[in-house]
C-alpha positions as CSV (number, residue, x, y, z in Angstrom):
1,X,-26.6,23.3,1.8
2,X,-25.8,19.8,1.2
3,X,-24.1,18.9,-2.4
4,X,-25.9,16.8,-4.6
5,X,-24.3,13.6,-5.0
6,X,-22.9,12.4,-8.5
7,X,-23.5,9.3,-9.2
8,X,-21.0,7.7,-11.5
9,X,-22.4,4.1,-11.2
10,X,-25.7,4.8,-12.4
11,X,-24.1,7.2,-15.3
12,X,-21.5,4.4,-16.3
13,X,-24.9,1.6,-16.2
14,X,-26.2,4.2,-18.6
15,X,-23.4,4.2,-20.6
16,X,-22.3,0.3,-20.8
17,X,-26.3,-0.2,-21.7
18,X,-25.6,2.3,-24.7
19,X,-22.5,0.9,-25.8
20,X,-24.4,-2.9,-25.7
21,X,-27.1,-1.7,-28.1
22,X,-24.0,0.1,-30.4
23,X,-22.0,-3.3,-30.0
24,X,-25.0,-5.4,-31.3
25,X,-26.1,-3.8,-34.2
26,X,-21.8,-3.3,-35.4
27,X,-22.0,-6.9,-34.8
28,X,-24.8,-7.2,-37.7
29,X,-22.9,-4.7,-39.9
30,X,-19.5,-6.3,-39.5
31,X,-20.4,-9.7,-39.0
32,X,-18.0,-9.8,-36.3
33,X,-18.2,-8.7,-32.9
34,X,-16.1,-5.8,-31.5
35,X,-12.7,-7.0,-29.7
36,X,-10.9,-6.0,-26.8
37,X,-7.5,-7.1,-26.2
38,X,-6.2,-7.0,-22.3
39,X,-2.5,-7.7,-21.3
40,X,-1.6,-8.6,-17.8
41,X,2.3,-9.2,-17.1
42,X,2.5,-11.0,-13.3
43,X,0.3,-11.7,-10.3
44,X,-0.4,-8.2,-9.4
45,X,-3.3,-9.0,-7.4
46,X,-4.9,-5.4,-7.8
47,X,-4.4,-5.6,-11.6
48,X,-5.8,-9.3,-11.6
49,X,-9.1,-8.1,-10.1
50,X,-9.1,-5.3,-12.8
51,X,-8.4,-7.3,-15.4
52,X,-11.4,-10.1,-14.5
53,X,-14.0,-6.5,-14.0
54,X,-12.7,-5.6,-17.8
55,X,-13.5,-9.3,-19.0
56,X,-17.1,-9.2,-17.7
57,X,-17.9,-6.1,-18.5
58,X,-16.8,-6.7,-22.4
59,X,-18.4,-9.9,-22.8
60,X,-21.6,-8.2,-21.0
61,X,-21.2,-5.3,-23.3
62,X,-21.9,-7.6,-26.7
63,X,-18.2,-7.5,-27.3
64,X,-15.4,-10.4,-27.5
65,X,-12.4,-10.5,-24.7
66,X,-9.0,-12.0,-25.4
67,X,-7.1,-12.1,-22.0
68,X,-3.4,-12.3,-22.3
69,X,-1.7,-13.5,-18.9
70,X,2.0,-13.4,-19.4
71,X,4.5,-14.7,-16.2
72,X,6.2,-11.7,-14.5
73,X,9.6,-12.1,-15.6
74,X,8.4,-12.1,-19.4
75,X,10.9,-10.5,-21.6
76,X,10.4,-7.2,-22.6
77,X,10.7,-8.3,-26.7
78,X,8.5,-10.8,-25.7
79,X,5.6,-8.3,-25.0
80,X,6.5,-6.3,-27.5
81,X,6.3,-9.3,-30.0
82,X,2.7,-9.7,-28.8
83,X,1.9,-6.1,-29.4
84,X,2.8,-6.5,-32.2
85,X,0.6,-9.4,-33.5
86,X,-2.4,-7.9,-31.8
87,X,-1.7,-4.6,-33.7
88,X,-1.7,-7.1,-36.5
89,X,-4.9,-8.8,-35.6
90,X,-8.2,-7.4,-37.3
91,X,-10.5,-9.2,-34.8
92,X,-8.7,-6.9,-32.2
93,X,-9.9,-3.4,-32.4
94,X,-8.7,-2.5,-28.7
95,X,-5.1,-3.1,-26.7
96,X,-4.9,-2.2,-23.2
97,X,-1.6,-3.5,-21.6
98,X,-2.3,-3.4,-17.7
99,X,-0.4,-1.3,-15.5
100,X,1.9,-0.6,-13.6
101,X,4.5,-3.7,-15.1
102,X,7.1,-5.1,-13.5
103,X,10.0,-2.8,-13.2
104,X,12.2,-4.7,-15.6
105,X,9.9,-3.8,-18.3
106,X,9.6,0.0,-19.8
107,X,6.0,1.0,-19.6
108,X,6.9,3.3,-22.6
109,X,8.3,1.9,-25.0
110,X,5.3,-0.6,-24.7
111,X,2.6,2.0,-25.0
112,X,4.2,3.4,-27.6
113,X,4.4,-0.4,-29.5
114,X,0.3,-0.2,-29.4
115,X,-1.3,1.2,-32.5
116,X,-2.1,4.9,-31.9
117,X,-5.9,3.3,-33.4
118,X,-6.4,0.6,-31.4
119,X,-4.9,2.5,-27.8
120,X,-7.9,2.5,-26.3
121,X,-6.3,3.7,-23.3
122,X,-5.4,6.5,-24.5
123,X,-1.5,7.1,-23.4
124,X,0.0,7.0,-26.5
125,X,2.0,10.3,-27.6
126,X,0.2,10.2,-30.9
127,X,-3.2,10.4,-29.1
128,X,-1.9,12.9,-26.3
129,X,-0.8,15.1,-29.9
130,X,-4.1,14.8,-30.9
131,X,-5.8,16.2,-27.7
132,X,-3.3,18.8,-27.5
133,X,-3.8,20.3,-30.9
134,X,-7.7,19.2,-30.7
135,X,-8.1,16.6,-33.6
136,X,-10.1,13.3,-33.0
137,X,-8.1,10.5,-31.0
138,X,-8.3,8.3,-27.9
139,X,-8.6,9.9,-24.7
140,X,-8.0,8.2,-21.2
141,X,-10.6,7.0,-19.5
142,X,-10.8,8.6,-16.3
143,X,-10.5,11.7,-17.4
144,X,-13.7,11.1,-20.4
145,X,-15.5,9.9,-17.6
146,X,-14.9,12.9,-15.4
147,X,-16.1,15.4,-18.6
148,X,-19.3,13.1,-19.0
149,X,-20.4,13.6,-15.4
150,X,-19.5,17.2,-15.5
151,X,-21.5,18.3,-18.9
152,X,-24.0,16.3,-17.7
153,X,-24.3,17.8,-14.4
154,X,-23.5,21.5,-15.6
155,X,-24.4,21.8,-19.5
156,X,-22.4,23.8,-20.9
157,X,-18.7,24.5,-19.1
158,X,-17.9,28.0,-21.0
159,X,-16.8,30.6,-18.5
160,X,-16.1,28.4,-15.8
161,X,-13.0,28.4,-13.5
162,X,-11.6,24.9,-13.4
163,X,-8.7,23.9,-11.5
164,X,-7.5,20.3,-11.8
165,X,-5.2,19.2,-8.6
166,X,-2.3,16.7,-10.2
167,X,-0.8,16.2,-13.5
168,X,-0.6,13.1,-14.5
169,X,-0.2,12.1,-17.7
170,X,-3.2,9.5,-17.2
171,X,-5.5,12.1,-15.6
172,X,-4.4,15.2,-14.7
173,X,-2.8,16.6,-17.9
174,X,-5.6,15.5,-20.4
175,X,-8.3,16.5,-18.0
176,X,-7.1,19.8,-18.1
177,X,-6.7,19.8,-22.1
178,X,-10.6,18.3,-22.2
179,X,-11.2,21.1,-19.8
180,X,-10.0,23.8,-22.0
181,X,-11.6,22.3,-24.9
182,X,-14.6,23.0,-23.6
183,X,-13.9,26.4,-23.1
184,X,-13.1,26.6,-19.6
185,X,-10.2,28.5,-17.9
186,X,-8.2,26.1,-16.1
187,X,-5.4,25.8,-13.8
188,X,-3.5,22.8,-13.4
189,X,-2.3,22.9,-9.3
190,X,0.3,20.3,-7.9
191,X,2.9,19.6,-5.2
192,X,5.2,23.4,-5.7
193,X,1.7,25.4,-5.9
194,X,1.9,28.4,-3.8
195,X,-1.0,28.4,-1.7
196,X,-2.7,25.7,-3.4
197,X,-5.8,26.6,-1.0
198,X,-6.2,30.2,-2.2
199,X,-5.7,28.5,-5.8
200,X,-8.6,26.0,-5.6
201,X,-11.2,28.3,-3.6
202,X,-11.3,30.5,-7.2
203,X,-12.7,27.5,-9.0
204,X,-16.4,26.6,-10.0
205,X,-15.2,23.0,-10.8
206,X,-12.8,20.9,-8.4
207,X,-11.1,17.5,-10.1
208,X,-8.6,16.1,-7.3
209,X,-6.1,13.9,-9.1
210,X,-3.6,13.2,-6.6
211,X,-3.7,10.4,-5.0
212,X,-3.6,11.8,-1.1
213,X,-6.3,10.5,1.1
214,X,-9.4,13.5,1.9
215,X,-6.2,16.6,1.1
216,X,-8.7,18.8,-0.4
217,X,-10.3,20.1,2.9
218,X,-13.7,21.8,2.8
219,X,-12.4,25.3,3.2
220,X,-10.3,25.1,0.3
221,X,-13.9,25.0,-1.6
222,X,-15.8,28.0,-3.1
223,X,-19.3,27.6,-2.1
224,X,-21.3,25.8,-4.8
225,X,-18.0,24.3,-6.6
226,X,-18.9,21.3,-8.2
227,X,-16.3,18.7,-7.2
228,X,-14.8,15.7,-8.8
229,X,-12.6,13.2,-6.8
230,X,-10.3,11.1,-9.0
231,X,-8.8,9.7,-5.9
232,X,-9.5,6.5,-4.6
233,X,-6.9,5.5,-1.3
234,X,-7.6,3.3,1.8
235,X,-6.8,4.4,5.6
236,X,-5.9,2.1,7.5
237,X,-8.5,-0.2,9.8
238,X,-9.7,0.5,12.5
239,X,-9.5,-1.7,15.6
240,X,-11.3,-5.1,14.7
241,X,-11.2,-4.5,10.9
242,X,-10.1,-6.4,8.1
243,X,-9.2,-3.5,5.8
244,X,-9.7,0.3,6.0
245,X,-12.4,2.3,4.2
246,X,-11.9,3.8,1.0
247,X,-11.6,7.5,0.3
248,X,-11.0,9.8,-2.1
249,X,-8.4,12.9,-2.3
250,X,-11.4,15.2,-1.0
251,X,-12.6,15.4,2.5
252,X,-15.8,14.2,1.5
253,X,-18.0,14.9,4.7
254,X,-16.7,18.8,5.0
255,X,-17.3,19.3,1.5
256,X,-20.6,18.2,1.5
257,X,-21.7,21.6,3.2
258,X,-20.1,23.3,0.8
259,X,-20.1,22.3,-2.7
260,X,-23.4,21.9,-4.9
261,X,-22.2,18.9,-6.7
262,X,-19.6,15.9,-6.1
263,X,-18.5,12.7,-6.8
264,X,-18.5,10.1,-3.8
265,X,-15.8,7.6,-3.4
266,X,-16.5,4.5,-4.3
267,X,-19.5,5.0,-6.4
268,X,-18.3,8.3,-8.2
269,X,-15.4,8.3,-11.7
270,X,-14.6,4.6,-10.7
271,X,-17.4,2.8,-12.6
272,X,-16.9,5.6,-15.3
273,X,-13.4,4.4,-16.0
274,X,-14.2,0.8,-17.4
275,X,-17.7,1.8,-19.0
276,X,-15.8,4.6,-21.2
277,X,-12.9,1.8,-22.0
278,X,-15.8,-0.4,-23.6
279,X,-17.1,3.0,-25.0
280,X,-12.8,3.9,-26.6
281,X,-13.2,0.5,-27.8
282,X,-16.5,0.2,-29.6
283,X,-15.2,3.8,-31.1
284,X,-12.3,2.0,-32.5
285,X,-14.4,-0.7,-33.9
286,X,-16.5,1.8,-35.8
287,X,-13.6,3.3,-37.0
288,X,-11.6,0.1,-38.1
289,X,-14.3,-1.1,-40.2
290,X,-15.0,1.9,-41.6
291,X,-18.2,2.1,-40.2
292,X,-20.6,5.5,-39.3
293,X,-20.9,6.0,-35.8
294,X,-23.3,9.3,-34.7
295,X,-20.7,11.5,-32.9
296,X,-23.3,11.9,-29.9
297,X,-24.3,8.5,-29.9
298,X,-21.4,8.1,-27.0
């Protein structure tokens, strides 16, 4: 058996096409387009190239981008100050403050500045709430992504035997909740699991969240698991290379044999991650304006 390969970029084209056609015609009802508003505090030079891939894909998405770059020693009322005018803002629909910031600033308290309607990110605790307890909110983006490729791979999740590896408040933790939403039985696994093997070869679905290059080895799979890798970590280069490859948290050759179904790395929940932020964001748009958006239309 060799698994079937899950491909996220063609999924997340799918998706960002979709959301374009949405974007358009709110643009006719609204007479506005819809806005996404991105923060970047310092010269991060990872968060600067995710930062120009979110400006493209909003402006190519029939939406409007307002790029905030802020020096590195910014003060943290500063920022907060600017959260504040872009909650204000009614061209502004969506606020994503990049991470990680520099250390002098508290992540929290700034997330927790953003409207709870226009966190498109969906970290703040008024959104977690509302996953937890099941009403309508913001959910991250990886983890969206991640359900999208599953239902769409595997219909309907009832039944299934999930186990999510890391727990994350990004991804880990709100997988899961999605997870058992959909009426799943899950298990959340992490660093003080018991035999974390023994844990993951009971489940039908695989999501590894934790950041460890190619952990999940194939044995650890039950055969025909469907597996998605969150992980995204370079080796280091081999002997005349610039940079090392990029894999993912699964051992993606073994598993191959093994599972029916899984994500590769690049390729797989990457491209899903910016395509459901433009998705979050046209949501809030919809929302902000009052506006009547089909519940399956994203």
């Amino acid at each position: 058996m060799t698994a079937q390969v899950i491909d996220g970029k063609a999924f997340a084209a799918k998706l960002r096409e979709r959301v374009g056609e949405f974007a358009a015609t709110f643009a006719e009802k609204a007479g506005r387009k819809a806005g996404l508003a991105v923060v970047l505090v310092g010269e991060d030079p990872a968060s600067q190239v995710y930062v120009r891939s979110k400006h493209k894909a909003t402006l190519a998405a029939n939406m409007e981008s307002f790029e905030h770059r802020l020096p590195a020693d910014t003060s943290e009322d500063d920022l907060l100050a600017l959260v504040a005018r872009l909650n204000a803002d009614p061209a502004v629909d969506g606020i994503l403050v990049q991470l990680p910031l520099p250390d002098h600033l508290d992540e929290q308290a700034v997330i927790g500045a953003i409207s709870p309607d226009k966190d498109v990110d969906g970290f703040h605790v008024t959104n977690a709430g509302r996953l937890a307890v099941g009403q309508s909110g913001f959910v991250p983006c990886t983890p969206l992504g991640c359900m999208m490729l599953l239902t769409d791979r595997l219909g309907d999740l009832s039944g299934l035997e999930a186990v999510v590896i890391g727990r994350s408040n990004i991804v880990g933790k709100p997988m899961a909740q999605l997870l058992l939403d959909a009426n799943a039985t899950v298990t959340i696994a992490h660093s003080r699991t018991k035999d974390l093997p023994a844990v993951v070869r009971r489940a039908d679905i695989v999501v590894a969240a934790v950041g460890r290059a190619e952990m999940v080895k194939a044995e650890w799979l039950k055969d025909g698991a469907t597996v998605i890798d969150v992980g995204i970590n370079r080796l280091p280069p081999e002997p005349g290379a610039d940079k090392g490859r990029l894999v993912g948290d699964v051992d993606y050759a073994g598993a191959q044999a093994v599972a029916s179904a899984i994500t590769p790395v690049p390729g797989g929940v990457g491209p899903m991650t910016i395509a459901v932020l433009l998705r979050n964001t046209l949501v809030a748009a919809y929302r902000n304006e009052g506006l009547n958006l089909p519940e399956d239309a994203l």
